[in-house]
C-alpha positions in Angstrom: 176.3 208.0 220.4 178.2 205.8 217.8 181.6 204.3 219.1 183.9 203.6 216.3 186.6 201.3 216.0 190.0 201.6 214.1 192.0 199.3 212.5 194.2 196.9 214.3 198.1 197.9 214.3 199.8 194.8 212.9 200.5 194.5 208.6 200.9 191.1 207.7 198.8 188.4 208.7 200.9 186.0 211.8 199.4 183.1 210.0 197.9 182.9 206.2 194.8 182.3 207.8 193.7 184.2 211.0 190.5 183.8 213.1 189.2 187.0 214.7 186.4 186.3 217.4 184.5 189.4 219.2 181.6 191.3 220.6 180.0 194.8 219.3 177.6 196.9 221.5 175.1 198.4 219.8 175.4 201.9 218.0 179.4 201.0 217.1 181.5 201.0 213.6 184.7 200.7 212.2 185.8 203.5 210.3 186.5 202.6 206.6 190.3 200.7 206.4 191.7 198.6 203.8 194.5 196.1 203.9 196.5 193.2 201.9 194.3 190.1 202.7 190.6 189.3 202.7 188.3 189.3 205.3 185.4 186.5 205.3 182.6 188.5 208.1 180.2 186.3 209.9 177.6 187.4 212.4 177.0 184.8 214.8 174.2 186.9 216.3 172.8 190.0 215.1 173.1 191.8 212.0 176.0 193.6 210.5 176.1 196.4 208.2 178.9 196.6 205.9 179.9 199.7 203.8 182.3 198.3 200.8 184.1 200.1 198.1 180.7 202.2 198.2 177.9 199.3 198.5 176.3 198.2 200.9 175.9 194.6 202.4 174.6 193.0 204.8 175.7 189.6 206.9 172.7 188.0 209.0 172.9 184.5 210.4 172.8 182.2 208.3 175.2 184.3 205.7 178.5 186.1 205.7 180.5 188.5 203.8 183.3 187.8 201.6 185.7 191.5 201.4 188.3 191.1 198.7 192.2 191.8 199.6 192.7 195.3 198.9 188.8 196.2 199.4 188.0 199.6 201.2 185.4 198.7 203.7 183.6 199.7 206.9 180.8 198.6 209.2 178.2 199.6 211.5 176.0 197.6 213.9 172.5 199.0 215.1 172.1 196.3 217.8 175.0 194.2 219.4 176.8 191.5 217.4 178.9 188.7 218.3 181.8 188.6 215.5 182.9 186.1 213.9 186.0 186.6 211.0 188.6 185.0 209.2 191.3 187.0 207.3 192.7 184.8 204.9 196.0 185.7 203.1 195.9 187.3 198.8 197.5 184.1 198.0 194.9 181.7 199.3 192.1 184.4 198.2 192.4 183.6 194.3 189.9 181.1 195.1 187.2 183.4 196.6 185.0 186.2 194.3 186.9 188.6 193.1 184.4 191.2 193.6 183.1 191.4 197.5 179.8 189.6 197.7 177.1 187.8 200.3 178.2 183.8 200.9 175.3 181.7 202.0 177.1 179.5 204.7 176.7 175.4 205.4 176.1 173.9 208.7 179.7 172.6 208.6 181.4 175.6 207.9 178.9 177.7 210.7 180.4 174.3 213.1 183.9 175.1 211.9 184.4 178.9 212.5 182.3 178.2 216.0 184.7 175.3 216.7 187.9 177.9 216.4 185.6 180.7 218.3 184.6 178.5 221.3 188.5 177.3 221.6 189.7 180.7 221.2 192.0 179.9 218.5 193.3 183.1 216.4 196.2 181.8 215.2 196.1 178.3 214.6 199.6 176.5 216.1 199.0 173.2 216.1 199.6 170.9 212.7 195.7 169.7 213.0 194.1 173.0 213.4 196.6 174.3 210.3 194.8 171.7 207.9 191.5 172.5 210.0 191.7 176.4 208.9 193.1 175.4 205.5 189.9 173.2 204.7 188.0 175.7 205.8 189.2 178.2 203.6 188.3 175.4 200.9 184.7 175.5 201.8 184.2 179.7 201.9 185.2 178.8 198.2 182.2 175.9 198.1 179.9 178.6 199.7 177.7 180.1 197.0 177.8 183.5 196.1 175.1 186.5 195.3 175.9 189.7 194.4 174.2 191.3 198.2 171.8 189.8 200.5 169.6 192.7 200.3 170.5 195.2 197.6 170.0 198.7 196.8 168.1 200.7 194.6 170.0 203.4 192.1 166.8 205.2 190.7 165.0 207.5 192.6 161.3 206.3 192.5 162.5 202.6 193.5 164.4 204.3 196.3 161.2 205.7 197.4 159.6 202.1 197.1 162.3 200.7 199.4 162.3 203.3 201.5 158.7 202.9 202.3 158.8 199.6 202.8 161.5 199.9 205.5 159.4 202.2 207.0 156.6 199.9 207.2 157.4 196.2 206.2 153.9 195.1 206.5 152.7 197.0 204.1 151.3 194.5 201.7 150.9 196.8 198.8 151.2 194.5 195.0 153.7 195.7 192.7 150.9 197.7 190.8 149.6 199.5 193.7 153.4 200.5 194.1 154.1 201.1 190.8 150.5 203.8 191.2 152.7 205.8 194.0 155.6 206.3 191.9 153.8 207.3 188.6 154.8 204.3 187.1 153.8 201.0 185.2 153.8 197.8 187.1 155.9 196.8 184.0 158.4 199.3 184.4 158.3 198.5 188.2 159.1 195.1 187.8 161.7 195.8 185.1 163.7 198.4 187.5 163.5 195.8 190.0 165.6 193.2 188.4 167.7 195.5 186.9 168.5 197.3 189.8 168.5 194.3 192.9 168.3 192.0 190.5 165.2 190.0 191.7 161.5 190.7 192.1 159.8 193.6 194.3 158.4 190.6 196.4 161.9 188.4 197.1 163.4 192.3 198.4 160.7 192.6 200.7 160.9 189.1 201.8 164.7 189.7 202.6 163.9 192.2 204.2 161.2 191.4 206.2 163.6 188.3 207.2 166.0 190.7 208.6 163.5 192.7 210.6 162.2 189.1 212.1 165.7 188.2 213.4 165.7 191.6 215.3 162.5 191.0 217.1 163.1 187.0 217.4 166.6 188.1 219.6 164.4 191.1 221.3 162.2 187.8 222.9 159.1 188.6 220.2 156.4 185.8 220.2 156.1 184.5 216.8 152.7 185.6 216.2 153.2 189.0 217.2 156.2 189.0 215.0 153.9 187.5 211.5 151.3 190.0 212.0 153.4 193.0 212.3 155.5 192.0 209.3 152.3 191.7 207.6 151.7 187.9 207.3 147.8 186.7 207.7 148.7 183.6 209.9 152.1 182.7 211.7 152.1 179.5 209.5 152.8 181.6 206.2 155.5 183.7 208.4 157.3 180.2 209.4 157.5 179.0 206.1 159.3 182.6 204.8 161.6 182.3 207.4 162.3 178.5 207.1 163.3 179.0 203.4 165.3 182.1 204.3 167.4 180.2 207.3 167.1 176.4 207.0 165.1 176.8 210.8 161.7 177.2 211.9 161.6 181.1 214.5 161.7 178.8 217.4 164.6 176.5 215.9 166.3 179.5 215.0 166.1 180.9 218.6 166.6 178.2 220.2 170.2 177.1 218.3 171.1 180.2 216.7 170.5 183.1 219.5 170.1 180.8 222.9 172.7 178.5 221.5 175.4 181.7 221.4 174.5 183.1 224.2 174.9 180.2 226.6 178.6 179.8 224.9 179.2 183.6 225.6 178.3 183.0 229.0 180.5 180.4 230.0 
């Protein structure tokens, strides 16, 4: 059963920029809200899905969400999360996209929002954590921007592409053999492709398959097990997808980015 969440009570923001630190079960949303500042999402573990103004994003490690003041919005987790926000006031948001979008975050700002997490700051009161959060804001504006990290197709036989290789994201089928179960050209494949997620059949599938590899990383998956059922011939060519995708090697990742939280949650 899915537990869903509502809004918090309060209207304004105590501080112009407000930290927001917290842990999701699995099977839980919010119900779709909308208020006067923006909201900068960060999964420290997990995945979140996010529902806004009708699209849908998506926020693992390694990148966050960016919702626009104003924004209607609303998420859902499959597996537990541990939360990680800032809502940052319209008037410091004229910096940030105007249009909600998928921010690919630096080591220093992932050090900064963990630095306010692990010290349980929310609003900051001191003069030093004020120009802490205010330079922080500064680099969510540095962070660079694409439109969603793993974007949706509008026309139904790409659907039926995507929706397969969900299904199965092993399946090593080329863009012709796809473009054969949809009655279509591999031209007209690749052409609906970048129109519609605006990159290739191949970079959607490696985002994807990137996704599915942090779920079975934080279920305790060995990395081979992990390559062969994401359709990789040797763990070697695995490690270098998910090294571009993250910055870390699996065990890297695991070791700072999953272990690493959970040892802080636990003390």
């Amino acid at each position: 059963m899915t537990v869903r969440y509502h809004w918090p009570t309060f209207q304004t923001l105590p501080y112009p920029v407000y930290f927001r630190n917290d842990e999701f079960d699995a099977q839980t949303a919010w119900v779709p809200h909308r208020h006067d500042w923006g909201t900068f999402s960060y999964v420290a573990r997990g995945v979140m899905q996010m529902e806004i103004e009708g699209a849908r994003f998506l926020s693992p490690p390694q990148y966050a969400v960016w919702v626009p003041p104003k924004a209607t919005h609303a998420s859902f987790n499959a597996e537990a999360i541990v939360y990680r926000s800032v809502y940052i006031d319209a008037s410091l948001a004229t910096a940030l996209p105007a249009q909600a979008a998928t921010l690919r975050i630096s080591g220093l700002l992932r050090a900064m929002l963990n630095d306010f997490a692990e010290r349980g700051v929310a609003c900051p009161q001191t003069e030093a954590d004020k120009r802490l959060a205010h330079v922080l804001v500064d680099q969510i504006a540095l962070a660079p921007a694409e439109p969603r990290f793993l974007p949706q197709a509008r026309s139904p036989s790409l659907v039926r592409v995507l929706d397969a290789l969900q299904s199965e994201p092993g399946d090593n089928r080329t863009v012709d053999e796809w473009a054969k179960t949809v009655s279509m050209t591999e031209r007209t494949l690749a052409r609906h492709c970048l129109m519609e997620l605006g990159m290739t059949l191949g970079q959607w599938r490696q985002r994807m398959r990137f996704l599915r590899a942090i779920e079975a990383l934080e279920a305790g998956r060995t990395v081979k097990s992990i390559a062969f059922d994401l359709g990789y011939a040797t763990p070697s060519t695995f490690i270098e997808m998910f090294t571009r995708q993250s910055g870390l090697t699996p065990e890297q990742f695991r070791r700072q980015v999953i272990f690493s939280t959970m040892a802080r949650d636990a003390t």
